[in-house]
PQR file of N, CA, C, O and H, with PARSE charges and radii, in Angstrom:
ATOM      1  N   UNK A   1      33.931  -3.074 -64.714 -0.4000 1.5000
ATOM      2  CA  UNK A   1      33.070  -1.987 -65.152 -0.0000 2.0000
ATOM      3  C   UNK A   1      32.061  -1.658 -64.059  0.5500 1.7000
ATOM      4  O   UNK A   1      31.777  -2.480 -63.189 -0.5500 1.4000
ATOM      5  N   UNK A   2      31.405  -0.175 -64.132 -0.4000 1.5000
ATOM      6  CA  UNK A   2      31.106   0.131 -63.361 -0.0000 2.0000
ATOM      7  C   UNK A   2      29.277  -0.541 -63.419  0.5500 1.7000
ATOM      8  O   UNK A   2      28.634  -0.809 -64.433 -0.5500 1.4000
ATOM      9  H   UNK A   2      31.635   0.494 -64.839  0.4000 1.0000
ATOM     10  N   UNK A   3      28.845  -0.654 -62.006 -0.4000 1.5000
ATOM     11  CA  UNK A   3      27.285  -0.772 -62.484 -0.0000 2.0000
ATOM     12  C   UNK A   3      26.604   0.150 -62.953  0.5500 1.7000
ATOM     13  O   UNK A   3      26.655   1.150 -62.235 -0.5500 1.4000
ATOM     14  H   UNK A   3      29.368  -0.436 -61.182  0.4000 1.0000
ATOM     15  N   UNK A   4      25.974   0.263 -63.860 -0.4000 1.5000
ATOM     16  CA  UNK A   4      25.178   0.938 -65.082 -0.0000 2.0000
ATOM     17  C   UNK A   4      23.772   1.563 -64.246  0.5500 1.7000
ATOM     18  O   UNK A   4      23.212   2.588 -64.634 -0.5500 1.4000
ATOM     19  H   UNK A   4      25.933  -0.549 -64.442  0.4000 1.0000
ATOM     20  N   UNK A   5      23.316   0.784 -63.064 -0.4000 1.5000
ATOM     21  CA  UNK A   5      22.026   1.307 -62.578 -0.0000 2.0000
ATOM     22  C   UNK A   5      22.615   2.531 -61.557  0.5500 1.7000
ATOM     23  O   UNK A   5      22.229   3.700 -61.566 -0.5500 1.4000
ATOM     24  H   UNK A   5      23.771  -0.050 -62.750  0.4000 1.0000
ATOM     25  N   UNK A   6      23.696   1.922 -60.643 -0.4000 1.5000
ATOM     26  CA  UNK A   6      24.453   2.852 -59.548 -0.0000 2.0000
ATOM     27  C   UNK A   6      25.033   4.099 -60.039  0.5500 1.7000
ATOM     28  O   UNK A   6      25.085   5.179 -59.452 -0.5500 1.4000
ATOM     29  H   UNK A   6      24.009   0.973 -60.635  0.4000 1.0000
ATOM     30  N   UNK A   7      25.564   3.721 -61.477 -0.4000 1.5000
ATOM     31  CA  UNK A   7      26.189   5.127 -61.964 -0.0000 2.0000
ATOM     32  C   UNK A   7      25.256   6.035 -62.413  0.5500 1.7000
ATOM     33  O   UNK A   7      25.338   7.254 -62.262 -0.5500 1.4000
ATOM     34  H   UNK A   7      25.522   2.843 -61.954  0.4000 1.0000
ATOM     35  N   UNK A   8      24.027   5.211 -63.178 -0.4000 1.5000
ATOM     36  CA  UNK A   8      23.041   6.214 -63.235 -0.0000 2.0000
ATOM     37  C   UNK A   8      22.237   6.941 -62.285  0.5500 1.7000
ATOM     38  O   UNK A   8      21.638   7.913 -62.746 -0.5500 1.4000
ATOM     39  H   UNK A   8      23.960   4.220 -63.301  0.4000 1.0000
ATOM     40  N   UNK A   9      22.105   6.708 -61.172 -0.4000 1.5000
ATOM     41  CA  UNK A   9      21.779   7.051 -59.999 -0.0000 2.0000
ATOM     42  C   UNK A   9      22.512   8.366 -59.592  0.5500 1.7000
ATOM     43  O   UNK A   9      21.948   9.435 -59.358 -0.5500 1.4000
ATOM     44  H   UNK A   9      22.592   5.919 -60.798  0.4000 1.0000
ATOM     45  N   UNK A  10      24.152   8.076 -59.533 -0.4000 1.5000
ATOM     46  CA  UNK A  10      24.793   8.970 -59.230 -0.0000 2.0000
ATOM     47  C   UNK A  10      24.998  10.392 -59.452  0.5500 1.7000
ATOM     48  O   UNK A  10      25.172  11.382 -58.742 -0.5500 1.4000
ATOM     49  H   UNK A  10      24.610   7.208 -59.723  0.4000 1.0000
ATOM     50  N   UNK A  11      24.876  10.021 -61.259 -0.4000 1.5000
ATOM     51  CA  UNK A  11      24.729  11.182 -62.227 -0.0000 2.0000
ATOM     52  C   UNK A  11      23.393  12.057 -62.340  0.5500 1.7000
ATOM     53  O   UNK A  11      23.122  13.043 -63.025 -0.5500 1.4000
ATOM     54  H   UNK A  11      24.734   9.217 -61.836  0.4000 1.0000
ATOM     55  N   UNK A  12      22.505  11.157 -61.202 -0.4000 1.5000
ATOM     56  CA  UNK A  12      21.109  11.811 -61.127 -0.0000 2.0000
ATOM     57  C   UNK A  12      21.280  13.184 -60.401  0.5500 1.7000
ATOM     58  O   UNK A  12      20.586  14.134 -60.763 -0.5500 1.4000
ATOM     59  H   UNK A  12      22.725  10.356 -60.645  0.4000 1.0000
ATOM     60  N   UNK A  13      22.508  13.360 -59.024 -0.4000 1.5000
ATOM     61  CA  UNK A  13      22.907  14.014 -58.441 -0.0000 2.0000
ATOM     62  C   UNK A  13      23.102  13.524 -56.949  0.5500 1.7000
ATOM     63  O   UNK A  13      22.440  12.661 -56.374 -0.5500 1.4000
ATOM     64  H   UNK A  13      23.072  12.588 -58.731  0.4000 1.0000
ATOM     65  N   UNK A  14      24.364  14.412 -56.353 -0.4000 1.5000
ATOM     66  CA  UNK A  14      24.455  13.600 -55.051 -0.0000 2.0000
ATOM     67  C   UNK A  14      23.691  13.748 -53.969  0.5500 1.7000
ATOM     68  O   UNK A  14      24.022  13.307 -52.868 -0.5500 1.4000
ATOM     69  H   UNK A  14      24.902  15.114 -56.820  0.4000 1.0000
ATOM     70  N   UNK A  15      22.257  14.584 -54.266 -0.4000 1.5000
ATOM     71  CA  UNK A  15      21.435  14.866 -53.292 -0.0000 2.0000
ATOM     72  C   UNK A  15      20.656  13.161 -52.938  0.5500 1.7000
ATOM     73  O   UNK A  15      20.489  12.541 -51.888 -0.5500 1.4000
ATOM     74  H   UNK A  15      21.988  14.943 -55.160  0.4000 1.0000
ATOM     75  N   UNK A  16      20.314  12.847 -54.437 -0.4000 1.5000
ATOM     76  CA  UNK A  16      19.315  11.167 -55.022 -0.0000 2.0000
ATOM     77  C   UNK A  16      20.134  10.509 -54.401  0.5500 1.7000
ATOM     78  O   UNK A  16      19.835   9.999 -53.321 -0.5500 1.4000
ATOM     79  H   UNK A  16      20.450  13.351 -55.290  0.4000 1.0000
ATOM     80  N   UNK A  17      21.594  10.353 -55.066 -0.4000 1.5000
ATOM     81  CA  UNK A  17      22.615   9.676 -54.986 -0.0000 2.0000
ATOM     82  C   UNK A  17      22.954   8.816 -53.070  0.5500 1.7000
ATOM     83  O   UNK A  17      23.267   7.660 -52.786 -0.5500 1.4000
ATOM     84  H   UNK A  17      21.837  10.767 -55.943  0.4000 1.0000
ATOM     85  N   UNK A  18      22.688  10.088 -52.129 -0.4000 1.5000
ATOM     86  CA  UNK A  18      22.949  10.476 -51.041 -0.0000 2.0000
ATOM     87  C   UNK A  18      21.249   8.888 -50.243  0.5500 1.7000
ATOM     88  O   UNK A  18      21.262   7.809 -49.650 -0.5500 1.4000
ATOM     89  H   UNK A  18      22.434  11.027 -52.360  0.4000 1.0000
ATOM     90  N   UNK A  19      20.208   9.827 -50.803 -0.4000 1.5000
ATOM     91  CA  UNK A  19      19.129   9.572 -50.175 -0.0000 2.0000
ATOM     92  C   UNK A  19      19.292   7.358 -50.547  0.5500 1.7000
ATOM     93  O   UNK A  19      19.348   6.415 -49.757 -0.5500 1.4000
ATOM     94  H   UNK A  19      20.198  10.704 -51.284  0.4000 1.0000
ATOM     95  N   UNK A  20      19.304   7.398 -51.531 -0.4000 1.5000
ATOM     96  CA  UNK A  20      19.188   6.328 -52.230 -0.0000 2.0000
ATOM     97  C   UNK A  20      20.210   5.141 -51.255  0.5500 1.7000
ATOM     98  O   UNK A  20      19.862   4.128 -50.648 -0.5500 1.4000
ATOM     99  H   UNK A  20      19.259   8.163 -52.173  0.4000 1.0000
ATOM    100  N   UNK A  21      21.415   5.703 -51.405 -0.4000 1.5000
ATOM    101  CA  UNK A  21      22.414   4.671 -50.609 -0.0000 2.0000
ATOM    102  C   UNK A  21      21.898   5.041 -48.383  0.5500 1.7000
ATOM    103  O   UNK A  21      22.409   4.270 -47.570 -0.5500 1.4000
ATOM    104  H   UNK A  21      21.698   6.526 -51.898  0.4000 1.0000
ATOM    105  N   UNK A  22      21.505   5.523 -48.163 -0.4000 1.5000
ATOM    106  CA  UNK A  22      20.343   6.160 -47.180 -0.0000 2.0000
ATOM    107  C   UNK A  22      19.756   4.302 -46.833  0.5500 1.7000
ATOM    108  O   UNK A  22      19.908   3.455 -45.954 -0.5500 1.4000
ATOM    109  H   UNK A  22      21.090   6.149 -48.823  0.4000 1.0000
ATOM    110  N   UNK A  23      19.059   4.444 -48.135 -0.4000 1.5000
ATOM    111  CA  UNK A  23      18.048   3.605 -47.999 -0.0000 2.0000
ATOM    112  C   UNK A  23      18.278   1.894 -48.700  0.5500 1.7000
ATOM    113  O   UNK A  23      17.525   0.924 -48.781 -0.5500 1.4000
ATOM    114  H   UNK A  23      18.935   5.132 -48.850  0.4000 1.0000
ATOM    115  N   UNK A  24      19.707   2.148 -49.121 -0.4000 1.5000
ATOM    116  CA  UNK A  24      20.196   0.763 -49.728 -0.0000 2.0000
ATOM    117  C   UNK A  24      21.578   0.517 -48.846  0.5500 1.7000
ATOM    118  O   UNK A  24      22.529  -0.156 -49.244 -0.5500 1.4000
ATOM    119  H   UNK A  24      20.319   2.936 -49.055  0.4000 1.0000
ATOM    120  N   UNK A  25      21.520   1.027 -47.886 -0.4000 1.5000
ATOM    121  CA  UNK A  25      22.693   0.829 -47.180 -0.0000 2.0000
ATOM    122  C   UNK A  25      23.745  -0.357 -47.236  0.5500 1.7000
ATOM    123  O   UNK A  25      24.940  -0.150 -47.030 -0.5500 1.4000
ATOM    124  H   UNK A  25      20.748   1.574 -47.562  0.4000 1.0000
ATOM    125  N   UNK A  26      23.262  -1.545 -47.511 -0.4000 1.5000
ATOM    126  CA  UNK A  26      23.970  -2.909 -47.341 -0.0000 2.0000
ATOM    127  C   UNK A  26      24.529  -3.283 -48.892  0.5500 1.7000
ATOM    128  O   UNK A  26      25.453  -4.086 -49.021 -0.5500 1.4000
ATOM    129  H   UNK A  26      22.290  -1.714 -47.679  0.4000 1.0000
ATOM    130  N   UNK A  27      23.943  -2.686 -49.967 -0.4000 1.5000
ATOM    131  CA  UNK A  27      24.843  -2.725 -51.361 -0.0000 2.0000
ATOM    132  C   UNK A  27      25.587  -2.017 -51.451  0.5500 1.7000
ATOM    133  O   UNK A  27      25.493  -0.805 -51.255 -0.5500 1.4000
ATOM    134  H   UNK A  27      23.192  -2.033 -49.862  0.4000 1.0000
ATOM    135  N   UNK A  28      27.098  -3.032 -51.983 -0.4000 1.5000
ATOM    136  CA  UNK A  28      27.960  -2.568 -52.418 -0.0000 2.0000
ATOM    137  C   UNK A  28      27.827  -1.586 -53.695  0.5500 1.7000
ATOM    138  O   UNK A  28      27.046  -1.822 -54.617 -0.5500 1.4000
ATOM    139  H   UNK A  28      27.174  -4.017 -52.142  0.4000 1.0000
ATOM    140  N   UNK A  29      28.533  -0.649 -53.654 -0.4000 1.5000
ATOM    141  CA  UNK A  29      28.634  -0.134 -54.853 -0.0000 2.0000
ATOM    142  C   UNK A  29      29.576  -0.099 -55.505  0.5500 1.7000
ATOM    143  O   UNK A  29      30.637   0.278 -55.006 -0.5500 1.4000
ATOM    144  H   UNK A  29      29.167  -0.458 -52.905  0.4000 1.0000
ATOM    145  N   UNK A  30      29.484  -0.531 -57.007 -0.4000 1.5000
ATOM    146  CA  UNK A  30      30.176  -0.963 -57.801 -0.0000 2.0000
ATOM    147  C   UNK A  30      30.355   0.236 -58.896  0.5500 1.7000
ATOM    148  O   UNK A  30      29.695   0.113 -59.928 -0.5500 1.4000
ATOM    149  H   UNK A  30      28.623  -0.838 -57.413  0.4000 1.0000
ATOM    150  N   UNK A  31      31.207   1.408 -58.755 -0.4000 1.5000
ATOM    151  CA  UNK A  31      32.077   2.103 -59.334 -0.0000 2.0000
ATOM    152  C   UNK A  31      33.097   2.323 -60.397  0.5500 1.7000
ATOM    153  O   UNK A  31      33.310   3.328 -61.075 -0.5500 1.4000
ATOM    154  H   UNK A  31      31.743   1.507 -57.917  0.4000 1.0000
ATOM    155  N   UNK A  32      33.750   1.018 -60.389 -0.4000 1.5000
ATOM    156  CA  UNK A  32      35.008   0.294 -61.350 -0.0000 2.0000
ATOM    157  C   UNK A  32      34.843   1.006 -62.053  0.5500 1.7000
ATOM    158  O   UNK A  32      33.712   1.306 -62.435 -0.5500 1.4000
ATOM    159  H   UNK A  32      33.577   0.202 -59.838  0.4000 1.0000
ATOM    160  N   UNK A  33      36.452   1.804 -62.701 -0.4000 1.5000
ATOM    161  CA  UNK A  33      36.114   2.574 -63.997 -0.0000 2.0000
ATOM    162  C   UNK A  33      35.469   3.469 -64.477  0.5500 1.7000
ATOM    163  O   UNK A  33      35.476   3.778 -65.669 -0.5500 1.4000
ATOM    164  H   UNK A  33      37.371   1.560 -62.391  0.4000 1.0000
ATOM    165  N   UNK A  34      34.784   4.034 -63.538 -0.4000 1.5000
ATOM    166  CA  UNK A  34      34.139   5.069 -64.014 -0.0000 2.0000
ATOM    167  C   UNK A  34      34.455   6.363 -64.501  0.5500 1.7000
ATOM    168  O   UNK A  34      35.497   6.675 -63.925 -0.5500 1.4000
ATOM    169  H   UNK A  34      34.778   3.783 -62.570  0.4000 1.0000
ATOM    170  N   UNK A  35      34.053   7.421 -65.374 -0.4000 1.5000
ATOM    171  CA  UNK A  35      34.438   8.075 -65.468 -0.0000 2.0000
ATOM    172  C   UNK A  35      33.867   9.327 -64.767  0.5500 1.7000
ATOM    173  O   UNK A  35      32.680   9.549 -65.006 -0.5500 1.4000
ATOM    174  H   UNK A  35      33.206   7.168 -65.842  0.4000 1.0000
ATOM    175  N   UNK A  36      34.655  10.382 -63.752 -0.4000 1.5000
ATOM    176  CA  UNK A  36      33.664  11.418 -62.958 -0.0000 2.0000
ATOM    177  C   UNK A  36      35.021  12.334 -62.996  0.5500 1.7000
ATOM    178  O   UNK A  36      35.746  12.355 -62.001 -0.5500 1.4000
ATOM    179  H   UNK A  36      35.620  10.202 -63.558  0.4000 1.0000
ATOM    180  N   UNK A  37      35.293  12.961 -63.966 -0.4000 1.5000
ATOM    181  CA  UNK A  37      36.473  13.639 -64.608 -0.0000 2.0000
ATOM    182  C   UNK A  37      36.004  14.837 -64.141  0.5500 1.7000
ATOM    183  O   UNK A  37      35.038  14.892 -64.901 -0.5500 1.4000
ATOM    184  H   UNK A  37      34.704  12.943 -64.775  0.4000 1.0000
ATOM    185  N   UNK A  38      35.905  16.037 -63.367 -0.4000 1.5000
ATOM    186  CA  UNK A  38      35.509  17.344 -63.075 -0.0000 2.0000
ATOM    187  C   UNK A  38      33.915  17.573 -62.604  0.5500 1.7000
ATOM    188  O   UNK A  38      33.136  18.512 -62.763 -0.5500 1.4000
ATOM    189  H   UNK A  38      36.690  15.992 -62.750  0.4000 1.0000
ATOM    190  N   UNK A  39      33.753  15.719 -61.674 -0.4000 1.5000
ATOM    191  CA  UNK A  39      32.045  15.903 -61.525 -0.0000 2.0000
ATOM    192  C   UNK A  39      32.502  16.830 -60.149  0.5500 1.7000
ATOM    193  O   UNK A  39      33.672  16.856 -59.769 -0.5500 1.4000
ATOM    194  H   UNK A  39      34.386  14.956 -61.544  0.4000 1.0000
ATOM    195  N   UNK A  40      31.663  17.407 -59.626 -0.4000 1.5000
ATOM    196  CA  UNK A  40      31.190  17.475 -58.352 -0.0000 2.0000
ATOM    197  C   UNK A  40      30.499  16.565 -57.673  0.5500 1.7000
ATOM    198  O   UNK A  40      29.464  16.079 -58.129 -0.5500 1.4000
ATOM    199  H   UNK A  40      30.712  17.386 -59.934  0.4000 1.0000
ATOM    200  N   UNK A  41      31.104  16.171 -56.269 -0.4000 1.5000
ATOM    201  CA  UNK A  41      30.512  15.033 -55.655 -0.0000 2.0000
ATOM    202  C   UNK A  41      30.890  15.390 -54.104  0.5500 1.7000
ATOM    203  O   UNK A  41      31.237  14.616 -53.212 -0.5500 1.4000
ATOM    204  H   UNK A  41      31.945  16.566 -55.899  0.4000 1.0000
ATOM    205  N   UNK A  42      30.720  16.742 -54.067 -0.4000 1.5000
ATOM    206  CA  UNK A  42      30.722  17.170 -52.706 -0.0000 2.0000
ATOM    207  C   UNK A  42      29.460  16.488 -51.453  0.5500 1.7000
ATOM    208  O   UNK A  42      28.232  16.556 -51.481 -0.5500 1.4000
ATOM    209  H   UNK A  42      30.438  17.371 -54.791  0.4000 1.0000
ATOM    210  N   UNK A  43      30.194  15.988 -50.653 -0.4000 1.5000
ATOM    211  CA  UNK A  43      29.354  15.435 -49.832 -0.0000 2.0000
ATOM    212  C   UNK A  43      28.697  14.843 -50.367  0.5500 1.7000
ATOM    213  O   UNK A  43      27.563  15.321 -50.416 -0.5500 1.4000
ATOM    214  H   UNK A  43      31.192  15.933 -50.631  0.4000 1.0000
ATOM    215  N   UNK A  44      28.919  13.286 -51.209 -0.4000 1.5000
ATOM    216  CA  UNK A  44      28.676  12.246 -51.772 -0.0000 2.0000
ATOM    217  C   UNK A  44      29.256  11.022 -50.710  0.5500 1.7000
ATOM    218  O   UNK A  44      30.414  10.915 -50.306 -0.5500 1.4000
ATOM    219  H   UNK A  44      29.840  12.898 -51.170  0.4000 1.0000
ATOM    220  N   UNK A  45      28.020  10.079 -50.366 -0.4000 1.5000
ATOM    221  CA  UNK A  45      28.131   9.015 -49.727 -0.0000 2.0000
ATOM    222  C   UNK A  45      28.420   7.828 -50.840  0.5500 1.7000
ATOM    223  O   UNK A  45      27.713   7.281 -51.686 -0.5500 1.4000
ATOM    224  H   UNK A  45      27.079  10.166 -50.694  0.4000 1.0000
ATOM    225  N   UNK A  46      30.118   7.661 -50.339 -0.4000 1.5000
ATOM    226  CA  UNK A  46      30.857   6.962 -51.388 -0.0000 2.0000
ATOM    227  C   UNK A  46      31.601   5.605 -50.742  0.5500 1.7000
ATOM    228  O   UNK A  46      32.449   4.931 -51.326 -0.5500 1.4000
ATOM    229  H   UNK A  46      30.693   8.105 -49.652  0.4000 1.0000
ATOM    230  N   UNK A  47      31.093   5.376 -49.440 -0.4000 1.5000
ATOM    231  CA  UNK A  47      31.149   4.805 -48.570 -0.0000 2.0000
ATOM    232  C   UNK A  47      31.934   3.221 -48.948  0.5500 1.7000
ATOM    233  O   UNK A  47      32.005   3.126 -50.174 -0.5500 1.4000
ATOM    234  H   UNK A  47      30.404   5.924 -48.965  0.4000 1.0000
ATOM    235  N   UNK A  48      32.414   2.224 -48.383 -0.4000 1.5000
ATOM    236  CA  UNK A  48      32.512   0.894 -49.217 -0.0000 2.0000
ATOM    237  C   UNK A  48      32.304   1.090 -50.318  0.5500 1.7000
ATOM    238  O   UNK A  48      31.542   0.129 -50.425 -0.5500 1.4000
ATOM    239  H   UNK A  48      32.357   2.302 -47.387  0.4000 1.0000
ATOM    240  N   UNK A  49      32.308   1.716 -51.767 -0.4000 1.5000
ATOM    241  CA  UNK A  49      32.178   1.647 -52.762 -0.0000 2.0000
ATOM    242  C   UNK A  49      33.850   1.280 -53.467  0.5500 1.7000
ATOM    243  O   UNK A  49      34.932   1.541 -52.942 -0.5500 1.4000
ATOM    244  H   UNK A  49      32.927   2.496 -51.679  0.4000 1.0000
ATOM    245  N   UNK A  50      33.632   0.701 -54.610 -0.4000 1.5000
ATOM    246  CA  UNK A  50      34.723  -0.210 -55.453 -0.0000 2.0000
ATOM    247  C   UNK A  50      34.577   1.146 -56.532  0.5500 1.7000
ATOM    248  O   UNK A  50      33.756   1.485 -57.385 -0.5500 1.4000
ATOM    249  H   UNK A  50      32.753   0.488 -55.036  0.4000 1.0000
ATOM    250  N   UNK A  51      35.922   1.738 -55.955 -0.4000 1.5000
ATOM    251  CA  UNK A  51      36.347   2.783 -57.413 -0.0000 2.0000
ATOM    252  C   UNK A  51      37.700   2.549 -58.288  0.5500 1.7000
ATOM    253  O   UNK A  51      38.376   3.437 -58.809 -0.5500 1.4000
ATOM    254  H   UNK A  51      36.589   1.462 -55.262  0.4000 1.0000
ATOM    255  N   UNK A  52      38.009   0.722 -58.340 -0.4000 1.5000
ATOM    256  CA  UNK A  52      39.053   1.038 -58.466 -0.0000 2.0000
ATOM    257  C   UNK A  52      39.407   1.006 -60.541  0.5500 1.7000
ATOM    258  O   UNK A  52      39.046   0.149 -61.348 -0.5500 1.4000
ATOM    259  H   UNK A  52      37.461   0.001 -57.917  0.4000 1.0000
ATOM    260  N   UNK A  53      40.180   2.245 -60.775 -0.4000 1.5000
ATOM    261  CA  UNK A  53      39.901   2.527 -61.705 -0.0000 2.0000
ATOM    262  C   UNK A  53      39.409   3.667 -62.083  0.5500 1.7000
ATOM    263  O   UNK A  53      39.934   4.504 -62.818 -0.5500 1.4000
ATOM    264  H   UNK A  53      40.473   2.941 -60.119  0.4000 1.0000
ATOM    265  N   UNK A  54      38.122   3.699 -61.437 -0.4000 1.5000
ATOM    266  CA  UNK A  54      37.745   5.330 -61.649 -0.0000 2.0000
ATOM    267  C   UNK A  54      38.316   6.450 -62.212  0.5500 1.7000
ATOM    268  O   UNK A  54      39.452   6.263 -61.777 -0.5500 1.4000
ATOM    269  H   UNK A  54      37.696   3.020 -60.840  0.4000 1.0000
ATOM    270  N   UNK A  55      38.413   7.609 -62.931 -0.4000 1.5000
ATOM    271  CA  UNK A  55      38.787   8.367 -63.067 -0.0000 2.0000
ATOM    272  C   UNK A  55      37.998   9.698 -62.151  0.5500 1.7000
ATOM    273  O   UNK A  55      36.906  10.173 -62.461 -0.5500 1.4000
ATOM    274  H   UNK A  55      37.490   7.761 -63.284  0.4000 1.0000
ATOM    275  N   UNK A  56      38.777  10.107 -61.066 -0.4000 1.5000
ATOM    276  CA  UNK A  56      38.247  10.918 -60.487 -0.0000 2.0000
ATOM    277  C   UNK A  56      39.624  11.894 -60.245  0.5500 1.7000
ATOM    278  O   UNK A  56      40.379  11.942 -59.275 -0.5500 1.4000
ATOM    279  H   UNK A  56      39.664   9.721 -60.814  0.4000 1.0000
ATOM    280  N   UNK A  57      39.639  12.675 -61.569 -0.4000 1.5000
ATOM    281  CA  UNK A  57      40.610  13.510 -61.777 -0.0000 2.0000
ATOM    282  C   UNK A  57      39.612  14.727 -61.964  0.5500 1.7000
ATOM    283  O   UNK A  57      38.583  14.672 -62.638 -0.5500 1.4000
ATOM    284  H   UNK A  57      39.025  12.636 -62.358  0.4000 1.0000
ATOM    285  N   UNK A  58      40.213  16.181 -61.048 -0.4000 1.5000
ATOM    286  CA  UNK A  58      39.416  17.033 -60.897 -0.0000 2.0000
ATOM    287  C   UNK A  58      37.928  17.240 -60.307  0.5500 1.7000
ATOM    288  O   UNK A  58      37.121  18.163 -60.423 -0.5500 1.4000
ATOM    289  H   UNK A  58      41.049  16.225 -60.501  0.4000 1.0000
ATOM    290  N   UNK A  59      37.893  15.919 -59.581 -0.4000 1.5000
ATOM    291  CA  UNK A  59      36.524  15.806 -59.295 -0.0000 2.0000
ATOM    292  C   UNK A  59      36.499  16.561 -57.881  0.5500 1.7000
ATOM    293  O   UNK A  59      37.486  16.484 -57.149 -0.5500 1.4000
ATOM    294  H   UNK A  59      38.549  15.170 -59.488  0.4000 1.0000
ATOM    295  N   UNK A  60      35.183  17.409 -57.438 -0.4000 1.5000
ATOM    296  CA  UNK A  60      35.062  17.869 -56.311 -0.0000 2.0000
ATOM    297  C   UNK A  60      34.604  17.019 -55.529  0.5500 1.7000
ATOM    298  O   UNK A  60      33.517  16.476 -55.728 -0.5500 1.4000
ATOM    299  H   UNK A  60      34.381  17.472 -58.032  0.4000 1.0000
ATOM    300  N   UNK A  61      35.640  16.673 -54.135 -0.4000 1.5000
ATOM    301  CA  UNK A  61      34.926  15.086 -53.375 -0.0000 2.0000
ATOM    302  C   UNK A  61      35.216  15.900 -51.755  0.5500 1.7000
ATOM    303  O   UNK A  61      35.415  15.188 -50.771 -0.5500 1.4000
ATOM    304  H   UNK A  61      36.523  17.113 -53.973  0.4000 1.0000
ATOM    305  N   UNK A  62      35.210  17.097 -51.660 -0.4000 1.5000
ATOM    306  CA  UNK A  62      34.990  17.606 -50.426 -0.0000 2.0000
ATOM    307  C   UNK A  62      33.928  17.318 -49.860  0.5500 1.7000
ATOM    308  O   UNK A  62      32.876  17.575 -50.445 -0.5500 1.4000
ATOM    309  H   UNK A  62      35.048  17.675 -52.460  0.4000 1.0000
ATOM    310  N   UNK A  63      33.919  17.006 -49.199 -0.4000 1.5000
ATOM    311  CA  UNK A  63      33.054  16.140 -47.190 -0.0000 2.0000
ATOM    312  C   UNK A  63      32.854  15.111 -47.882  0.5500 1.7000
ATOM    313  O   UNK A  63      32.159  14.508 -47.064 -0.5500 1.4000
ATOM    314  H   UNK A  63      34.773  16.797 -48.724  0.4000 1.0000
ATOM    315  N   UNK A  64      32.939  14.194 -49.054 -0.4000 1.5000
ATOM    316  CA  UNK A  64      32.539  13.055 -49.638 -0.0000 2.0000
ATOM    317  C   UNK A  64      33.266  12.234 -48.476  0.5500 1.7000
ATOM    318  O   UNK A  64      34.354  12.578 -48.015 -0.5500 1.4000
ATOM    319  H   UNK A  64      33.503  14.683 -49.719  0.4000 1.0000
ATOM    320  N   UNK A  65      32.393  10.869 -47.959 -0.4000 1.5000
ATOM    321  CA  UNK A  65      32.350  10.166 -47.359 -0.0000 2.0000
ATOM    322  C   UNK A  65      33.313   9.028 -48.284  0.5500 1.7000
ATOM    323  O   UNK A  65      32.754   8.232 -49.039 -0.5500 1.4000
ATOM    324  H   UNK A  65      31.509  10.590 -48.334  0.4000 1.0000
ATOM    325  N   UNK A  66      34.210   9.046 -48.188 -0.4000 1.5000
ATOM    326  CA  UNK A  66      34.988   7.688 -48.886 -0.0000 2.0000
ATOM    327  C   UNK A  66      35.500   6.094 -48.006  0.5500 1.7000
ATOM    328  O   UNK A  66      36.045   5.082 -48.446 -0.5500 1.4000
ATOM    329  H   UNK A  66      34.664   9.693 -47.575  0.4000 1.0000
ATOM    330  N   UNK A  67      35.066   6.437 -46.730 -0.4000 1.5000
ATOM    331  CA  UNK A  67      35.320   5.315 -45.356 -0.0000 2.0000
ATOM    332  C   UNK A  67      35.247   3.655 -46.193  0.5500 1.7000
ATOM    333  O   UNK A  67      34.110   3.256 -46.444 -0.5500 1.4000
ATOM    334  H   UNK A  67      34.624   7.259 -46.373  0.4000 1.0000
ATOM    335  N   UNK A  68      36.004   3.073 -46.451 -0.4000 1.5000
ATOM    336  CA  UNK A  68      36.606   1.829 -46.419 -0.0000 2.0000
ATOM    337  C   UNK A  68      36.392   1.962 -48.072  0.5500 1.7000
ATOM    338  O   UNK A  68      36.180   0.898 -48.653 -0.5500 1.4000
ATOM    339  H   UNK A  68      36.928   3.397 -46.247  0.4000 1.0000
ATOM    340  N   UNK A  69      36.435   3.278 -48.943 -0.4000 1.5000
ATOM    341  CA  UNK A  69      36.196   2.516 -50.265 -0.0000 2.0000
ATOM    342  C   UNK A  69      37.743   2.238 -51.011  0.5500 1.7000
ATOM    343  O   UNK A  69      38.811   2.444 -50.434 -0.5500 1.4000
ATOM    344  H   UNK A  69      36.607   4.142 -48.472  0.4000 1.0000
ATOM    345  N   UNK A  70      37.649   1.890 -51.970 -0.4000 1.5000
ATOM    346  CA  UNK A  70      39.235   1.218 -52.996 -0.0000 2.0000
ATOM    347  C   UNK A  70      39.380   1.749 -54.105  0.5500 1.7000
ATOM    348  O   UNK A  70      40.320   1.419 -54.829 -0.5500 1.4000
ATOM    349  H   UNK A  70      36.781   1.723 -52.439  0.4000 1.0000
TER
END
């Protein structure tokens, strides 16, 4: 399951989302399962993050940074 603080973060928007991992650079993010079914997450730093599971069906992930995530 996904982390509950990170996902809330996310859903804050990927501007927060962006600044936040900015400034937490060295945590993993823990994604698992999530659901982001038709989010927009354009140019979302998604970097090393654990999506595996996720539902990211229809999701907008153009310029999203996905570099080493699962």
């Amino acid at each position: 399951m996904a982390n509950s603080e990170q996902l809330a973060k996310l859903k804050q928007g990927v501007e927060k989302w962006n600044h936040w991992r900015k400034h937490n650079s060295a945590v993993i993010c823990d994604l698992r399962a999530a659901n982001f079914y038709g989010a927009d997450l354009r140019t979302a730093n998604l970097s090393d993050a654990a999506l595996c599971k996720a539902d990211l069906s229809a999701a907008d992930l153009r310029a999203a940074n996905l570099c080493g995530a699962n």
